[in-house]
C-alpha positions in Angstrom: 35.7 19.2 10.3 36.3 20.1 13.8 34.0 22.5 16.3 36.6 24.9 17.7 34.6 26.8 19.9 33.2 23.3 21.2 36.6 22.1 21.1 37.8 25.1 23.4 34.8 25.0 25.7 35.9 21.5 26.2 39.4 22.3 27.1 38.1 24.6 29.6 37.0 21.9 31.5 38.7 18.6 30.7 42.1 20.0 29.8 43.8 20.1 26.6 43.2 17.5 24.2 44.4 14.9 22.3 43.7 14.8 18.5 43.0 10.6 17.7 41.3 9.5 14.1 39.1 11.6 12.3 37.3 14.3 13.8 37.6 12.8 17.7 39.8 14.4 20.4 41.1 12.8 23.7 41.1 13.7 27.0 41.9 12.6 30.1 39.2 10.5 32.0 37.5 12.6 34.6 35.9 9.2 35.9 38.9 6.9 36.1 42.5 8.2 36.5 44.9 6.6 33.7 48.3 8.2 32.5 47.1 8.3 29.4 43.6 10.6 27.6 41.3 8.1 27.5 37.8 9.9 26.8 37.0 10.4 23.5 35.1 12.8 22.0 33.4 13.6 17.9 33.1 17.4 17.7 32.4 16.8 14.1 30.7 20.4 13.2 27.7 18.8 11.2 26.4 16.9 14.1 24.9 20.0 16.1 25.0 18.7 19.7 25.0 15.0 18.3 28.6 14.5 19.6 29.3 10.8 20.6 31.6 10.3 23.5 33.2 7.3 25.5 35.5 6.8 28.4 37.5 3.6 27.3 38.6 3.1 31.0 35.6 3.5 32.8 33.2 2.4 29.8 30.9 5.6 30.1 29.6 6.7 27.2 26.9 8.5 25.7 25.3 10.3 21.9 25.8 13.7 23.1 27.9 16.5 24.8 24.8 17.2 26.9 24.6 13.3 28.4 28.6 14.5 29.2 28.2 17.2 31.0 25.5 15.6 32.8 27.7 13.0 34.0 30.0 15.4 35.1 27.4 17.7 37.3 28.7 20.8 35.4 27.6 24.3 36.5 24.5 25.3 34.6 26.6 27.9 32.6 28.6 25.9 31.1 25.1 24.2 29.7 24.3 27.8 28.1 27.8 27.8 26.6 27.4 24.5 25.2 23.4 25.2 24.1 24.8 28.4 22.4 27.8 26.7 20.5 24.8 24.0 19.3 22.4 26.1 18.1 25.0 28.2 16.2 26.0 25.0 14.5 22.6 24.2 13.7 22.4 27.9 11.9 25.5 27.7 10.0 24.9 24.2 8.8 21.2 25.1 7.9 22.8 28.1 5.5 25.3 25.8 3.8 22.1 23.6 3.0 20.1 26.5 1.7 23.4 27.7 -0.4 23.3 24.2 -2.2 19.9 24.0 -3.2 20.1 27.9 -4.6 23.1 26.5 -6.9 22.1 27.4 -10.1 23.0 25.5 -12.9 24.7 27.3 -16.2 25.8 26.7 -19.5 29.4 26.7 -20.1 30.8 29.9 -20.3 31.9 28.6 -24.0 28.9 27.7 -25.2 27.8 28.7 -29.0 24.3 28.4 -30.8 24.6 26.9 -33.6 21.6 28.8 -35.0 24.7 31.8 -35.5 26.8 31.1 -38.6 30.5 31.0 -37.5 33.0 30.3 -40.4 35.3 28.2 -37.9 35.8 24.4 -38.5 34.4 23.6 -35.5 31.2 25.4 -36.5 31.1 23.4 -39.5 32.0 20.4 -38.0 29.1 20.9 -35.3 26.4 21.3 -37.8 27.9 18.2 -39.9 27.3 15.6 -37.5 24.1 16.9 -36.5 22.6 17.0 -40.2 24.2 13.3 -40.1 21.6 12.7 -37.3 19.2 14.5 -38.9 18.6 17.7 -36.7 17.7 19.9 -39.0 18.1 23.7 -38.4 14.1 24.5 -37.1 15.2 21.6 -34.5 18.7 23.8 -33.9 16.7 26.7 -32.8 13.5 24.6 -31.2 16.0 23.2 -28.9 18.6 26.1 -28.4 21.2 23.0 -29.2 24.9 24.8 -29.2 28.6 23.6 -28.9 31.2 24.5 -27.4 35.2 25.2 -29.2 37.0 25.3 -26.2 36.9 24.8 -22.8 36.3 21.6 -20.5 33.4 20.8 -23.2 35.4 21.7 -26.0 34.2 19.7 -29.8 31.2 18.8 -28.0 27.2 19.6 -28.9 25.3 20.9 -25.9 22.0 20.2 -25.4 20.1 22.3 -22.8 16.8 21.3 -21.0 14.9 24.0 -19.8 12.1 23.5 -16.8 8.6 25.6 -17.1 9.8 28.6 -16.0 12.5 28.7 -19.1 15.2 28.0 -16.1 18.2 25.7 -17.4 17.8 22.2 -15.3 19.9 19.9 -17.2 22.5 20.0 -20.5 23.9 17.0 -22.4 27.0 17.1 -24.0 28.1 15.0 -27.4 31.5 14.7 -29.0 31.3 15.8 -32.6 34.7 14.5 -33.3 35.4 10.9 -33.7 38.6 11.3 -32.6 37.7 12.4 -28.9 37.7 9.6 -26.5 35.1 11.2 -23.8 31.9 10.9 -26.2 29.7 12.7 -23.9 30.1 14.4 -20.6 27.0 15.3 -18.7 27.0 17.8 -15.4 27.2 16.2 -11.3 23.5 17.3 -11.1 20.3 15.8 -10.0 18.6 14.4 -12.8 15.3 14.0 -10.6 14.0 17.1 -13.3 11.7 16.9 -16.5 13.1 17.0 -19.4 12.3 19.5 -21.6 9.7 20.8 -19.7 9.0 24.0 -21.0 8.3 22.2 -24.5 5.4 19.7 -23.2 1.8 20.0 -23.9 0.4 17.6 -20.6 -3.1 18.0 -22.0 -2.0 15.9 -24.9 0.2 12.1 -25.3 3.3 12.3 -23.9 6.0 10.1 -25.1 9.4 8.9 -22.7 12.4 8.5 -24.2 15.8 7.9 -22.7 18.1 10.9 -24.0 17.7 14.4 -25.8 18.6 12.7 -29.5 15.7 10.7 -29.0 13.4 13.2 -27.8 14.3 15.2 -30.8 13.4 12.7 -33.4 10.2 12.3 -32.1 9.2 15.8 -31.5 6.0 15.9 -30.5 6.0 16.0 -26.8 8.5 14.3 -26.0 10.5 14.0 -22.6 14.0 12.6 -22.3 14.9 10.7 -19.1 18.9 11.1 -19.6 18.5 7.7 -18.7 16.9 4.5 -18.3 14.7 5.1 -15.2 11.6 7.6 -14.5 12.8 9.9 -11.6 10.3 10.7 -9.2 9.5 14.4 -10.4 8.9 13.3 -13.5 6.1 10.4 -12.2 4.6 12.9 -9.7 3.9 15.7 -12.7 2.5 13.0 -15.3 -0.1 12.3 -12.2 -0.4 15.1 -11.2 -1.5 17.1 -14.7 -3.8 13.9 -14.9 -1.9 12.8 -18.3 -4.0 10.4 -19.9 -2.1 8.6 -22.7 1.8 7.7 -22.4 4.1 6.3 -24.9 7.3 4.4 -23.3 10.0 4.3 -25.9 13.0 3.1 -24.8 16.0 1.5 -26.0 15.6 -2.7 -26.7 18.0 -3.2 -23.7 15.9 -1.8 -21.1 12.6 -3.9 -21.8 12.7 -4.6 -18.2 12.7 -1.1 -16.8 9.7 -0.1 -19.8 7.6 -2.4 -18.2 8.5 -1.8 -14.7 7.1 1.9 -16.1 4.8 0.8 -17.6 3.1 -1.4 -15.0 3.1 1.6 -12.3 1.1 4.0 -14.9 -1.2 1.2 -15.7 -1.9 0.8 -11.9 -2.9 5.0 -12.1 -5.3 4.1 -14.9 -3.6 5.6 -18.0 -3.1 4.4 -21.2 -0.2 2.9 -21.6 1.5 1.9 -25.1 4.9 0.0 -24.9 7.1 1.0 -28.4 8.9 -2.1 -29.3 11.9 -1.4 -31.0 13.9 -4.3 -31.4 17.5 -3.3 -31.8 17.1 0.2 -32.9 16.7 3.4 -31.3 14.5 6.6 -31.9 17.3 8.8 -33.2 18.2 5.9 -35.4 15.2 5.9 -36.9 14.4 9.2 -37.4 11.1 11.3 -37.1 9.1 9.7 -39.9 9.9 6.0 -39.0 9.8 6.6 -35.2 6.5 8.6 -35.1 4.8 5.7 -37.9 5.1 3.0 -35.3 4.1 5.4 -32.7 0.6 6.0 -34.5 0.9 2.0 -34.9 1.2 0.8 -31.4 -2.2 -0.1 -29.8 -2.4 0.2 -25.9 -0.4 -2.1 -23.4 -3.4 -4.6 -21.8 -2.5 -6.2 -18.7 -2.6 -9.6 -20.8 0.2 -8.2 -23.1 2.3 -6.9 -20.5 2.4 -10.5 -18.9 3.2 -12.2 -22.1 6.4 -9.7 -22.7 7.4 -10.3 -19.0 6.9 -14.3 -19.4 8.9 -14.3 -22.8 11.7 -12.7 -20.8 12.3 -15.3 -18.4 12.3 -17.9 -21.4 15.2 -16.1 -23.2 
């Protein structure tokens, strides 16, 4: 987007301008006569005084409206104008940066517990294809898990994650209907947050899982990832409550990032146990299969993790 009150400071000097590509104007050369503008000029508004220029005829050039204007052996006013123009940039582009880090994130507007009977199919329908997963109703309400009849997430379960505070960081969406082609749709956020946060006990095991279903059937202190990777918030809490004993329990098809996981917490002296699961997942299993190899995994030694990582490169 353009500066305009760079833009017309410019013209008060150079002339009118020229617009070219993108955000750069032209003018005509104040070093070299040519018939046509030949110095080019960003007044992109995000750069705040970083405003590239060059004179294609007489190759000057320079990374700022300043390095210009010293070229040119302007009057020191017209240095104030321009300082003025950059710091107000700066100021505005400073508040749009605060304005996006105070976005707060929200449930849809259409959201519905499910813990408040509704005699609507959907309803029904919600609640069916959770007790297929095996959520039971004390889970419903643990996990303020809801759905939505309408709307963008319309026919889909919402799963909200809440940080310490009780402040909504994260929701997952799942479609209830097999009919709906978008099975889950997930919100353009960060998802360097912790899972279920306001749920964990970090004085006692925590377990990592990769998405809220699988956090669920475990139950017991359990974080979701919403993915396969630890994100860096995550990492600098588990050090930083000096966690002692971590379970990694993610899906067979990311053995590769469980051990790159498991690896970094072994090197900050925690206990590490790696939950082999074949080709099954937590919410597959369920609460009592899931949490019985849990209580039957022994701790990851160094010698173990090498022998994993050495059978991978054989497959």
């Amino acid at each position: 987007m353009k500066n305009l009150k760079l833009l017309q400071l410019l013209e008060s000097i150079l002339g009118k301008g020229k617009p070219t590509s993108g955000n750069n104007i032209a003018f005509f050369s104040p070093f070299q006569s040519h018939y046509k503008p030949k110095l080019e000029i960003d007044i992109n508004t995000t750069s705040a005084g970083e405003n590239a220029w060059h004179c294609w005829i007489s190759d000057k050039k320079g990374r700022s409206i300043v390095s210009l204007f010293k070229q040119l052996n302007l009057p020191k006013q017209n240095f104030e104008q321009l300082n003025r123009i950059i710091e107000q940039t700066k100021y505005r582009n400073n508040l749009t940066k605060d304005s996006q880090k105070q976005v707060v994130l929200q449930l849809p507007t259409e959201y519905n517990p499910l813990w408040i009977s509704k005699k609507t199919p959907d309803y029904r329908n919600a609640l069916h294809y959770l007790t297929n997963r095996g959520i039971t109703i004390f889970d419903i309400i643990k996990y303020r898990i809801g759905y939505c009849e309408a709307g963008e997430y319309s026919g889909k379960i919402i799963i909200p994650s809440y940080d310490v505070a009780g402040q909504l960081n994260y929701f997952v969406s799942r479609a209830f209907y097999k009919s709906d082609s978008q099975k889950h749709k997930n919100p353009k956020v960060s998802k360097d947050i912790i899972g279920f946060d306001m749920l964990i006990n970090w004085s006692q095991p925590i377990v990592l899982c990769e998405g809220s279903f699988d956090a669920i059937a475990v139950k017991r202190n359990a974080i979701p990832l919403f993915g396969k990777i630890i994100q860096p918030a995550l990492q600098k809490k588990i050090i930083e409550q000096r966690v002692k004993d971590i379970y990694i329990c993610l899906d067979a098809d990311a053995i590769k990032k469980a051990l790159d996981i498991a690896e970094r917490f072994m090197g900050e002296g925690l206990n590490v146990y790696l939950i082999e699961l074949n080709n099954s997942d937590a919410s597959e299993l369920g609460f009592k299969k899931i949490n019985e190899i849990i209580n039957n995994t022994d701790v990851l030694t160094f010698e173990r993790l090498m022998q994993i990582k050495m059978g991978m490169i054989w497959i």
